[in-house]
C-alpha positions as CSV (number, residue, x, y, z in Angstrom):
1,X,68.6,111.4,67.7
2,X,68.6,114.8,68.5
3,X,66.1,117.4,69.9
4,X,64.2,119.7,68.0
5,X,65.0,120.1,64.2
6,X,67.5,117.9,64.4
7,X,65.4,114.8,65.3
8,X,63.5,115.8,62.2
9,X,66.8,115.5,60.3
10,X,67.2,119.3,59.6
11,X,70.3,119.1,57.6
12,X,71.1,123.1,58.1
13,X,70.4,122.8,61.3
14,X,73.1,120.2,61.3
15,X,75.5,122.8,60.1
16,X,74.6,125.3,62.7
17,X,76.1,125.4,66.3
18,X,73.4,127.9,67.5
19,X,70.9,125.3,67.1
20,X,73.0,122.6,68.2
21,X,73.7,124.5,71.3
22,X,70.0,124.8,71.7
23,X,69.7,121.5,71.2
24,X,72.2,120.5,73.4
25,X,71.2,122.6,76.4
26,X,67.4,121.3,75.7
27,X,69.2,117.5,76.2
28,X,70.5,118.8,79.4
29,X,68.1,120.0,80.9
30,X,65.8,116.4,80.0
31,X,68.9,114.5,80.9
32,X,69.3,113.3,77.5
33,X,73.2,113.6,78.2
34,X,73.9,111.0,75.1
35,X,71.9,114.2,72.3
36,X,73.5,116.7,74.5
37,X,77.4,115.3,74.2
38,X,76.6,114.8,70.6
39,X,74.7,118.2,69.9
40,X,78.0,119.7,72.6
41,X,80.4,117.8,70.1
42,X,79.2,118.8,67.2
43,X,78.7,122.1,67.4
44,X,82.3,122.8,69.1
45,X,84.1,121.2,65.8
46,X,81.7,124.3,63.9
47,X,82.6,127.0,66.6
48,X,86.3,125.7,68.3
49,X,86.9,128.6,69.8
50,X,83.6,129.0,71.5
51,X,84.4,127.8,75.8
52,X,80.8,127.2,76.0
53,X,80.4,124.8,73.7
54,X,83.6,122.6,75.6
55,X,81.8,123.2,78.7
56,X,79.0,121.6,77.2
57,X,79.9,118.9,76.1
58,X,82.3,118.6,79.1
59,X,78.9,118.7,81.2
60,X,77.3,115.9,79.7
61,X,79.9,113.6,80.0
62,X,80.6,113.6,83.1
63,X,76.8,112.9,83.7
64,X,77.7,109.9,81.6
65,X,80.7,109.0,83.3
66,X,83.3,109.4,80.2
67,X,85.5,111.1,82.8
68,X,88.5,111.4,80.3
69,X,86.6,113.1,77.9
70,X,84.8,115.3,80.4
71,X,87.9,116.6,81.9
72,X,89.1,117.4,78.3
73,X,86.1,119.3,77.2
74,X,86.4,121.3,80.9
75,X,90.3,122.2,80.1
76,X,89.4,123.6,76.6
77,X,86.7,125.3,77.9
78,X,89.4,127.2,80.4
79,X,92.0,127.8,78.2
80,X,89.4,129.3,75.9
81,X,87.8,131.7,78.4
82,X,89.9,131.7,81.8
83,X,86.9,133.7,83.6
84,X,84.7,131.0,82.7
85,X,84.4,130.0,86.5
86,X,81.5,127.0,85.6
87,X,83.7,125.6,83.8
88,X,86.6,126.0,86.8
89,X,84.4,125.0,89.6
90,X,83.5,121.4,87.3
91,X,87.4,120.5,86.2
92,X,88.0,121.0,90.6
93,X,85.2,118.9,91.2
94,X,86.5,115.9,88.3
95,X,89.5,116.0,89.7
96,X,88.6,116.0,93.9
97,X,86.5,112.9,92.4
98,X,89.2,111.3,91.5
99,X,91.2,111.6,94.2
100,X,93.6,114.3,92.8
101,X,93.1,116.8,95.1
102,X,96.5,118.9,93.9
103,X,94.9,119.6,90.9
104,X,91.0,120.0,92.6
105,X,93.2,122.7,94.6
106,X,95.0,124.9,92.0
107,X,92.4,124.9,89.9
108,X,90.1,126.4,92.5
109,X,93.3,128.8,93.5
110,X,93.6,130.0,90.1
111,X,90.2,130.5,89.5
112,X,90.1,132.7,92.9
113,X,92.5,134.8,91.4
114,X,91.3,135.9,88.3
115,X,87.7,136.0,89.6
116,X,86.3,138.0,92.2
117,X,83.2,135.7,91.7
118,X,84.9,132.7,92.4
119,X,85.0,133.5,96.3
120,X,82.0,131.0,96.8
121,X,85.0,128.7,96.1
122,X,86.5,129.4,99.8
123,X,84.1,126.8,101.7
124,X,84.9,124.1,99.3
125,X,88.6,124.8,99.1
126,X,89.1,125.0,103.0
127,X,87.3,121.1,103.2
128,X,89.7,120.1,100.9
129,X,93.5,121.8,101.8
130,X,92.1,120.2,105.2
131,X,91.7,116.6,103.9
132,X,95.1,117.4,101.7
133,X,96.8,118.5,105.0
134,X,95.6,115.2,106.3
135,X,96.6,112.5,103.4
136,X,99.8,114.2,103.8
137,X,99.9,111.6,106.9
138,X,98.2,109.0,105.3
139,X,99.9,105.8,105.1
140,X,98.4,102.8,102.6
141,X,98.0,98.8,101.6
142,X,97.2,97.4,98.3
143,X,95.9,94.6,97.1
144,X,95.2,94.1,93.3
145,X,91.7,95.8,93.3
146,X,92.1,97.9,96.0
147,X,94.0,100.6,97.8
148,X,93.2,101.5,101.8
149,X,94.5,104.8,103.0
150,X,94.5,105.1,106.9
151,X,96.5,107.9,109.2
152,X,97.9,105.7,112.3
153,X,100.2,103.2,112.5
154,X,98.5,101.1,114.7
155,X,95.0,100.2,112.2
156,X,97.4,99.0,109.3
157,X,95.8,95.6,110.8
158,X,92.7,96.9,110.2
159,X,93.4,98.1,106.7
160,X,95.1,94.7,105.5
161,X,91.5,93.0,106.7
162,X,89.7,95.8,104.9
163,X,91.4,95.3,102.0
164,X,91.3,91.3,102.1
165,X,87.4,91.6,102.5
166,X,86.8,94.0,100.0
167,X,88.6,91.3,97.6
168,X,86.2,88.9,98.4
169,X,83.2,91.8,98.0
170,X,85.1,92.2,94.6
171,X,84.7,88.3,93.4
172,X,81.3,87.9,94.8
173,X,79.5,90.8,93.8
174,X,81.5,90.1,90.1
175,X,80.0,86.5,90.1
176,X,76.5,87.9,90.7
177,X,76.9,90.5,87.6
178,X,79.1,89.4,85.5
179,X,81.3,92.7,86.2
180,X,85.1,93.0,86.9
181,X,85.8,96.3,87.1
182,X,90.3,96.5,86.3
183,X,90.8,99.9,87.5
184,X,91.5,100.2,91.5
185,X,89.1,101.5,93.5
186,X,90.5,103.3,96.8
187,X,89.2,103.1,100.3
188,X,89.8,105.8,102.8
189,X,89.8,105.3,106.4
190,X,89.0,108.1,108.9
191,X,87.8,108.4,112.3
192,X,84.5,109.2,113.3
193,X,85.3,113.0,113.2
194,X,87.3,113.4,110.2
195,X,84.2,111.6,108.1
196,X,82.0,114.3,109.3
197,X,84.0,117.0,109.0
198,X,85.6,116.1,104.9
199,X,81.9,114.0,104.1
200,X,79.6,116.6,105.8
201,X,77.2,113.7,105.4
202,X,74.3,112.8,107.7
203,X,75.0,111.1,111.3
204,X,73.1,108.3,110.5
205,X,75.5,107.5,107.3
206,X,77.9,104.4,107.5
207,X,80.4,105.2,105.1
208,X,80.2,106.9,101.5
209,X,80.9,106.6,98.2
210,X,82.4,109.7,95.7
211,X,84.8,108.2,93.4
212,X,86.6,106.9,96.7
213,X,85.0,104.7,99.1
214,X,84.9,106.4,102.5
215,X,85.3,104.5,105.6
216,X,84.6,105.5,109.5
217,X,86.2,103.7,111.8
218,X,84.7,102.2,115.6
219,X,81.5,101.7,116.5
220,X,79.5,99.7,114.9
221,X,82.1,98.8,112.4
222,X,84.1,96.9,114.8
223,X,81.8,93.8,114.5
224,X,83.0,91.9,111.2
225,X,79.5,91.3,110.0
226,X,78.5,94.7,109.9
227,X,82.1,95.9,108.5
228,X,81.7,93.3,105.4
229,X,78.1,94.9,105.1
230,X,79.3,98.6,104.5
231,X,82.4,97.4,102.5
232,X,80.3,95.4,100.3
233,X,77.4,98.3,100.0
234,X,80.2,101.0,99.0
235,X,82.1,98.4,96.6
236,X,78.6,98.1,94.7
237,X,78.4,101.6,94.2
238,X,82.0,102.2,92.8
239,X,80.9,99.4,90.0
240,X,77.5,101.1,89.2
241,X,78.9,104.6,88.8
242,X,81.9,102.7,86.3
243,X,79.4,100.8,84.5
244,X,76.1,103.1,84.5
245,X,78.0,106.8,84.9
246,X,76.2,109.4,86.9
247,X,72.8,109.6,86.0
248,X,71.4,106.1,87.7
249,X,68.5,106.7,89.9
250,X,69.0,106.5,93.7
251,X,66.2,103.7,93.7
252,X,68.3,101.4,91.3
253,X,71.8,102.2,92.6
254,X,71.1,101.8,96.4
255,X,68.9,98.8,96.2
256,X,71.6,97.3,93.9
257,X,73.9,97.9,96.7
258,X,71.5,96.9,99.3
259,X,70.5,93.8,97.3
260,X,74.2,92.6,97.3
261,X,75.4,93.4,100.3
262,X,74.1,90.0,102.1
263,X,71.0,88.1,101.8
264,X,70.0,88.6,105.7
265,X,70.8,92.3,105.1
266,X,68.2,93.0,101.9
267,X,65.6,91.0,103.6
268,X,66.5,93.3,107.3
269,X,66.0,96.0,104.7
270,X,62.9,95.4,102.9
271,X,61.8,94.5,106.3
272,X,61.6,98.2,107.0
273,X,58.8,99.0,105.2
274,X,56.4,96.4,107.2
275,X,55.1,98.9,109.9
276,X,54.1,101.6,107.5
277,X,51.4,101.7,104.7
278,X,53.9,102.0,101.7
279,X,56.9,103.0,101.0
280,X,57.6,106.4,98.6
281,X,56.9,106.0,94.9
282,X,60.1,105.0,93.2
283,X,59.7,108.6,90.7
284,X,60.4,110.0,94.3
285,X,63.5,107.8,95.0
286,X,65.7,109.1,92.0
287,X,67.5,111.8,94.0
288,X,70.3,110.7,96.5
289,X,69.0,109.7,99.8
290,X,71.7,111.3,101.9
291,X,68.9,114.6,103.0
292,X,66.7,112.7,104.1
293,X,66.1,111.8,108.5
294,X,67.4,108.6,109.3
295,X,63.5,107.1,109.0
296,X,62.7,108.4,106.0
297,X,66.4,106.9,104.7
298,X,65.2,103.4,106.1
299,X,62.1,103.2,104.0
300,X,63.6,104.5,100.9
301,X,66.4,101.7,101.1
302,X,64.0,99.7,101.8
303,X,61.3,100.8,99.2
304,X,65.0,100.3,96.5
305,X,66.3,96.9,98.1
306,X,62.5,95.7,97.0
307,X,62.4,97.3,93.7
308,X,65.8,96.0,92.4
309,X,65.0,92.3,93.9
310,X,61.7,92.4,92.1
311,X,63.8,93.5,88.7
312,X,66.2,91.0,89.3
313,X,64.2,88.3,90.1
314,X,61.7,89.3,86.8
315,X,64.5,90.0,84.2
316,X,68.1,88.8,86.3
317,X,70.8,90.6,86.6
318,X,72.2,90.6,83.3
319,X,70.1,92.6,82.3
320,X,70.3,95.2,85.0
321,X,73.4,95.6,84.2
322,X,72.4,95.9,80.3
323,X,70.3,98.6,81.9
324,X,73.1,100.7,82.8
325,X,75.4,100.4,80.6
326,X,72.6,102.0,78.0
327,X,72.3,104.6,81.0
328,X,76.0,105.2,80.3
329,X,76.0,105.6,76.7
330,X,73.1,108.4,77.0
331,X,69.8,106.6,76.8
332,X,66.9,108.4,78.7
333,X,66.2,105.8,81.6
334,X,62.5,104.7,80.9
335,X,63.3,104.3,77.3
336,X,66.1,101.9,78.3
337,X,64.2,100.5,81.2
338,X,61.5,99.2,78.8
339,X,64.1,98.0,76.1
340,X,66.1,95.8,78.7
341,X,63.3,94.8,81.3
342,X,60.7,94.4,78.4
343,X,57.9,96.8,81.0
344,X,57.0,99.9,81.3
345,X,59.2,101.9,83.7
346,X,55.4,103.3,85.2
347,X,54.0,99.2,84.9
348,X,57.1,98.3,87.0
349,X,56.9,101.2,89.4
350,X,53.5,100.0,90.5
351,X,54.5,96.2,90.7
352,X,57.0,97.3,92.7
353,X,55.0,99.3,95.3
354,X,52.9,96.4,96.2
355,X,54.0,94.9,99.3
């Protein structure tokens, strides 16, 4: 249901796209994003020439993950208003997310030319013609899940492994949830310095996850164990955000991928938290970790890696995975927490902070 009047089944408010605007931006701002696509929806077939109303809607789902859909509401919203630089600034974003980074491009160039606002655009744009400029030189490998993207010659060795083990990530991790995601997912392998400089991601960060799974290469990633670790980690995370969208809690999404990377890896991990009184509270752990000093990131993927064995271990992972796919289709998370895990989201968040 709806905010406001409309949960009280208001049927002129039904009729009204003022008030489902209200209502939507109200779902927003809660992150309802499942009342706020609906309110978005509604009122935009009442007002269809009305860009705000697109963007709306176009906002919400890509909170939920229904990319198509979110990329369609964005284009309306442009063709309806082509000063409406929000709505420019989240189609370049959908689109550098999924790897089309022509299209993130132009539509940051043309929104830099209608708009003397859009200038804030220029940091953003200069990261990306610089990783374009790169994958110009990018060779790849494929398997049937996976496609690896590396610059030299010389590590296509290293990319056919990469590929082969992220395979075996693929059917392992699938066995444990049940989950077999069809569309590739691609990996992209730099060097040390070309992950910092695209990523801008702290120094104590192994590889990432954006819609592509990003790869340094050397160092510690030269030993296999450690290598299957990260790859494993990152392949988690590509599944969560195509089953659960974008709106899963840190807590759950890196100790899912902490929890599956190995078993000796999720215990090393939990084991962070044994010289220091307790960990954060996991209403602290919902934001992404990557501000935080490389201590601080220890105990909080340590503090998740516990917190998602205990779910698991109380409910399985079936129903985890239950758990975000009601994420996904817009339910508020302690409302589906205590539907699937039959507790409290507040009961389990002190269970989980016991040592």
């Amino acid at each position: 249901m709806l905010a406001g009047p409309l949960a009280a089944g208001d049927v002129c408010a039904a009729q009204d796209p003022i008030a489902l605007a209200t209502a939507g931006t109200a779902a927003i701002e809660s992150g309802r994003f499942g009342d706020a696509l609906e309110a978005f929806t509604k009122a935009a077939a009442l007002r269809p020439t009305d860009a705000s109303l697109c963007f709306g809607a176009g906002v919400a789902a890509f909170m939920l993950g229904q990319d198509d859909v979110a990329q369609t509401r964005f284009e309306c919203a442009v063709a309806l208003n082509p000063n409406f630089l929000p709505a420019a600034e989240w189609l370049g974003d959908l689109h550098y997310r999924a790897g089309r980074l022509d299209e993130a491009i132009s539509t940051y160039e043309r929104a830099q030319q209608r708009l003397p606002g859009a200038r804030k655009l220029e940091e953003r744009l200069a990261v990306w013609r610089k990783e374009h400029e790169l994958q110009t030189r990018f060779r790849e490998v494929r398997t049937d899940h996976f496609t690896a993207l590396f610059e030299a010659a010389s590590d296509e060795p290293l990319a056919r492994e990469i590929v082969e083990r992220l395979e075996a990530a693929y059917w392992r991790v699938g066995n444990t949830l049940g989950v077999y995601p069809a569309q590739p997912v691609t990996v992209v392998l730099y060097t040390r310095e070309q992950f910092s400089d695209i990523t801008r991601l702290a120094a104590w960060s192994a590889a990432a996850y954006d819609g592509r799974i990003r790869v340094p290469l050397g160092g510690a990633l030269e030993e296999r164990d450690e290598l299957d670790r990260v790859l494993s980690h990152e392949f988690v995370h590509a599944v969560v955000a195509r089953i659960g969208g974008r709106t899963v809690p840190a807590w759950v999404n890196e100790g899912l991928a902490t929890v599956l990377e190995t078993e000796a890896v999720s215990r090393d991990a939990v084991a962070a938290l044994a010289d220091t009184d307790a960990g954060p509270a996991l209403s602290r752990l919902h934001r992404s970790f990557v501000e935080l000093s490389r201590r601080d990131a220890e105990i909080a993927y340590g503090s998740a890696a516990r917190a998602v064995r205990r779910l698991i271990e109380r409910s399985g992972a079936p129903a985890v995975v239950a758990l975000l796919e009601d994420l996904a289709r817009g339910a508020p998370f302690a409302r589906a927490f205590h539907a699937r895990i039959a507790m409290r989201y507040e009961d389990f968040a002190a269970l989980a902070a016991r040592p």
